[in-house]
N, C-alpha and C positions, 0 to 999 in steps of 0.2 A: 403424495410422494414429496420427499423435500431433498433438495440439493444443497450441497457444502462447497463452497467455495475457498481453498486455502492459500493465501496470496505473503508470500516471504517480502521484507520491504524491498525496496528499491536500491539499487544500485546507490551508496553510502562512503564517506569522506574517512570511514572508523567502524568500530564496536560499542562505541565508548555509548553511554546514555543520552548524552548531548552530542553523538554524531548528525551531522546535517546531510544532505541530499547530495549529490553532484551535480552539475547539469545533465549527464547522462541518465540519473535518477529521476530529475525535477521531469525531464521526456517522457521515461518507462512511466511515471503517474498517472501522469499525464494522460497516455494513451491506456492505463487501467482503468479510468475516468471515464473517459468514451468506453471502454468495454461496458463497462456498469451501468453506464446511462440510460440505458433501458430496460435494467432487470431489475423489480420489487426486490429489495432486501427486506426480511423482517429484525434482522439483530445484524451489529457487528460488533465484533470480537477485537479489538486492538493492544499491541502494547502499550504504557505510559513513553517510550521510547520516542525522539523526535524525526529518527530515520523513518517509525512505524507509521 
């Protein structure tokens, strides 16, 4: 069985390609960080985006 995890970035300054994080965002990472700490990923999927 394989699970999908689909995670939109974090709370961002813009749209723009060079948007950056908030603090509010730099947090939410943060605590998706600790979500993930413990689950084997085999691949991730990311934008080139700097919010992603």
């Amino acid at each position: 069985m394989k699970t999908y995890y689909i995670v939109r970035h974090c709370q961002s300054n813009g749209q723009s390609e060079d948007a950056y994080l908030t603090p509010q965002g730099i947090a939410q990472s943060h605590a998706l960080a600790q979500f993930f700490s413990g689950i084997h990923l085999n691949k991730i999927i990311s934008s080139p985006y700097k919010r992603a």
